[in-house]
C-alpha positions as CSV (number, residue, x, y, z in Angstrom):
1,X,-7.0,-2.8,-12.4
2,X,-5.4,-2.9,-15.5
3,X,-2.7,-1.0,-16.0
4,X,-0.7,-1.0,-19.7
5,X,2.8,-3.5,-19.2
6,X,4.4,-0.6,-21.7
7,X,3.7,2.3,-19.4
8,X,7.5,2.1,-18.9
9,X,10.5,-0.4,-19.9
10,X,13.0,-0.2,-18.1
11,X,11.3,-0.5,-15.0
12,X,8.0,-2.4,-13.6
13,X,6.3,-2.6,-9.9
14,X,4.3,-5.2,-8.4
15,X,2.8,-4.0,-5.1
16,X,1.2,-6.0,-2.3
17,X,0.2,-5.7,1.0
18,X,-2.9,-5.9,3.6
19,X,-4.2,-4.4,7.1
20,X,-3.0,-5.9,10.3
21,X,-3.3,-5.7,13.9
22,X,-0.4,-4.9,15.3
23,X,-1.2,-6.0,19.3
24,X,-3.1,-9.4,17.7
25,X,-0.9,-10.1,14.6
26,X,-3.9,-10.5,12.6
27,X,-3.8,-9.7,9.0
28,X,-6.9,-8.9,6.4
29,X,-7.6,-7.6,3.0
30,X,-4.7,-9.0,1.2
31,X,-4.0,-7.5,-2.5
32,X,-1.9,-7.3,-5.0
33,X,-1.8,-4.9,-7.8
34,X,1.0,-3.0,-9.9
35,X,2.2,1.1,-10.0
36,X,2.9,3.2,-12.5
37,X,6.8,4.1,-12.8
38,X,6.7,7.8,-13.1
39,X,9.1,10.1,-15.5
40,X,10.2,11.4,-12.3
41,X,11.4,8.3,-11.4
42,X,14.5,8.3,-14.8
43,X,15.5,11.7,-12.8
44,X,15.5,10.0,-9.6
45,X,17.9,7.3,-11.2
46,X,20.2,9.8,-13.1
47,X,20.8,11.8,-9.7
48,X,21.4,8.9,-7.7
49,X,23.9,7.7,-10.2
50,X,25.6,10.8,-10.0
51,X,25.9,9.8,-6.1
52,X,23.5,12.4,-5.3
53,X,22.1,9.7,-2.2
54,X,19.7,12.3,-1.3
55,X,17.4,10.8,-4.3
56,X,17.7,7.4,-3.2
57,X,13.6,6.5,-2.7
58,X,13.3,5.6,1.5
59,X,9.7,6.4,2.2
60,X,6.1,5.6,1.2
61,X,3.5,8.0,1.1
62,X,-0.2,6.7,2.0
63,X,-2.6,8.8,0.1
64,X,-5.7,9.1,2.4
65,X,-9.4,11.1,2.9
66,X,-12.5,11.1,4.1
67,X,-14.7,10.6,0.9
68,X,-15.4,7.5,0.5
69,X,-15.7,8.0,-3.6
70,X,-13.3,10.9,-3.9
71,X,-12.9,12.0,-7.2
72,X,-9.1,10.6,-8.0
73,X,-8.2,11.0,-11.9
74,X,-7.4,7.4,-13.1
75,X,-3.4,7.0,-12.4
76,X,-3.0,6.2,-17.1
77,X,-0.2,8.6,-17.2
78,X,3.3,8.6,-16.4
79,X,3.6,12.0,-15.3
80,X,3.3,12.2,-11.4
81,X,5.5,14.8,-10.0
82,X,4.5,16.0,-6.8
83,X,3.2,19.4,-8.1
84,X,0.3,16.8,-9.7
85,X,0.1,15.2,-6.4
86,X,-0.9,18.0,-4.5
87,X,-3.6,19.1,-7.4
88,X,-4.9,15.6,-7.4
89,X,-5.8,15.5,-3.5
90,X,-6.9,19.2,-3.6
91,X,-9.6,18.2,-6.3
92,X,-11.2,15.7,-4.1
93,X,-13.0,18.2,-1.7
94,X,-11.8,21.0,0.7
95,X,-9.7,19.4,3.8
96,X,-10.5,16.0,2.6
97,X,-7.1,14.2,1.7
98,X,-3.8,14.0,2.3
99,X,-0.5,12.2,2.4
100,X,1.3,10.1,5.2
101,X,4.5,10.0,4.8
102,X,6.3,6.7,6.2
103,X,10.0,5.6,6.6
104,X,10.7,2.1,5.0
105,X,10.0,-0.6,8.2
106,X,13.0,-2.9,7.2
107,X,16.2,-2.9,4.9
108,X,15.0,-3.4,1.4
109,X,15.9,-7.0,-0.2
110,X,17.6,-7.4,-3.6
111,X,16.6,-10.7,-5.4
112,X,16.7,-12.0,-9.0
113,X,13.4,-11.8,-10.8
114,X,14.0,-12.4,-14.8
115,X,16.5,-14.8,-16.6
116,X,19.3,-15.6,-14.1
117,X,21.7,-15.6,-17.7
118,X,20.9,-12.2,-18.2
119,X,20.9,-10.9,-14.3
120,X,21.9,-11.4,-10.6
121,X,19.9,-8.7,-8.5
122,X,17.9,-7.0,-10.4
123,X,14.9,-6.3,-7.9
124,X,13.8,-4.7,-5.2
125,X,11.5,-5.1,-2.2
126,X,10.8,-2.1,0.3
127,X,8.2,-2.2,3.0
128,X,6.0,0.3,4.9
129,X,3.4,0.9,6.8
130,X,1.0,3.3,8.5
131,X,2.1,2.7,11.9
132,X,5.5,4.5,11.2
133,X,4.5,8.3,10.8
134,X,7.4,10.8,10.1
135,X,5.0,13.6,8.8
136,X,2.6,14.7,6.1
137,X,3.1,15.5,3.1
138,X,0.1,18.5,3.0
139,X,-0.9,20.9,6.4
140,X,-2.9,19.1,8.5
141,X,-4.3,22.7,10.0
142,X,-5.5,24.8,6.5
143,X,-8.8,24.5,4.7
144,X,-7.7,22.5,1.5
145,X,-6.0,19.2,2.7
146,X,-7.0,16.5,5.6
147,X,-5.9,16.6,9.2
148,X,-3.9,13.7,10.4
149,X,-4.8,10.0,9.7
150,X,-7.4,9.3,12.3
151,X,-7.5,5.4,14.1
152,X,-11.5,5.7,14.8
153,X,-12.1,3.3,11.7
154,X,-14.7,5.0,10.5
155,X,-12.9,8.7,9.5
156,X,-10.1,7.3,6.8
157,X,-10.1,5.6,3.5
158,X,-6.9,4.8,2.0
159,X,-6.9,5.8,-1.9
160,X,-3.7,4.8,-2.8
161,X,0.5,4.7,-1.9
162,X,3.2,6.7,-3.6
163,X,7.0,5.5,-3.5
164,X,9.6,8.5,-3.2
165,X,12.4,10.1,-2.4
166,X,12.2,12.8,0.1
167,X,15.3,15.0,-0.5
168,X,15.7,18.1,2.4
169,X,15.9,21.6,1.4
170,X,17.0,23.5,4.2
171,X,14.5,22.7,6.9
172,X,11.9,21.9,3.6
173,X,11.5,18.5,3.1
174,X,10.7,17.9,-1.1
175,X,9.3,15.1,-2.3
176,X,9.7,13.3,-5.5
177,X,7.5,10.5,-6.9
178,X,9.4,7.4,-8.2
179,X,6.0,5.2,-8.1
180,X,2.2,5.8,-7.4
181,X,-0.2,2.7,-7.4
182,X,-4.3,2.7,-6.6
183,X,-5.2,0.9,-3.4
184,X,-9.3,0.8,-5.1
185,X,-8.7,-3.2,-5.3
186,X,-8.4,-4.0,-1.8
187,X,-11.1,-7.1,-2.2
188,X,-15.0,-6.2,-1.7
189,X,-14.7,-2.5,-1.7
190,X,-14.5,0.3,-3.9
191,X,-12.0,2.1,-1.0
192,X,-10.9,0.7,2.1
193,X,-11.4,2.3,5.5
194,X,-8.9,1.7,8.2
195,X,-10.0,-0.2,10.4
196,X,-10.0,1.5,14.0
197,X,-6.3,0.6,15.6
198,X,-5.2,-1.5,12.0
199,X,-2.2,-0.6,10.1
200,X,-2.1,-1.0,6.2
201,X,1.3,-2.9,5.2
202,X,2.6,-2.2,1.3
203,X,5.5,-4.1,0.0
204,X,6.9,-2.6,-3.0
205,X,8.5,-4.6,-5.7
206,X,10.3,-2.7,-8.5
207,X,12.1,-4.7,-11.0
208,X,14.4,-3.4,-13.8
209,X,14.9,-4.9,-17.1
């Protein structure tokens, strides 16, 4: 995947990650790839510097179906709210994908990644995974998006991981896309299906500059 360095300044994302077993410990499919920083994102970081906290990205979202070639538009743009999200996944076919929606799995780590003259922390490395389920981000239960992530390894391909915030209104959760990323590198295959009882680890590394 080749994704333009300029897509966006001020921010970039490296993502990596791979399937494990959580009973064995065993670990497969290792990639690494990078995102594309959504517009979204410079309004996530002007709310959050107006201590609105609620905009502070905590989840993952893990964008799966059960098409093994769905028809995903190429992620060239920078405009990814979540109104373009839910087009996206209803294109693919009636009831055939969705999103899982995850809580990080550990405290994100700050650490230096440019010229130490220039900056002290100036990255960031969340973690998620498929194991931790909070809810989805589509009806499981209606005609147009998937039902829940199935662990047969044979129903689910993953199609790709979005980073956001998940800010409540009222009893409404609404999401809002910082960072989306395609998962189509994972080595050998076009899309990976999850293997039966496997969990798919991301680790998110957004750096400013």
């Amino acid at each position: 995947m080749n994704i333009n360095s300029r897509m966006c300044d001020w921010a970039k994302g490296e993502v990596s990650g791979y399937y494990f077993n959580p009973k064995t410990g065993e670990k497969r499919n290792h990639f690494v790839t990078r995102n594309i920083v959504t517009y979204t994102a410079a309004d996530i970081m002007a709310r959050m510097l107006a201590n609105q906290a609620d905009y502070i990205p905590k989840y993952m979202g893990f964008i799966y179906g059960t098409n093994a070639v769905p028809a995903l538009p190429a992620l060239t743009s920078r405009i990814q709210p979540w109104s373009q999200i839910a087009s996206d996944l209803s294109s693919v076919a009636a009831g055939k994908a969705n999103v899982l929606i995850s809580p990080y799995a550990a405290a994100p780590i700050v650490e230096l990644n440019g010229n130490s003259s220039h900056y002290e922390n100036n990255a960031v490395t969340v973690t998620a995974n498929s194991g931790s389920r909070l809810e989805y981000g589509f009806s499981t239960t209606g005609a147009v998006y998937a039902p829940a992530l199935q662990d047969d390894g044979s129903s689910d391909y993953m199609y790709q991981a979005l980073l956001i915030a998940r800010v409540m209104s009222g009893n409404t959760p609404l999401y809002y896309p910082f960072a989306r990323v395609s998962l189509s590198d994972l080595p050998g295959v076009t899309y990976s299906v999850k293997p039966a009882n496997w969990e798919l680890a991301v680790f998110w590394k957004v750096t400013i500059s």
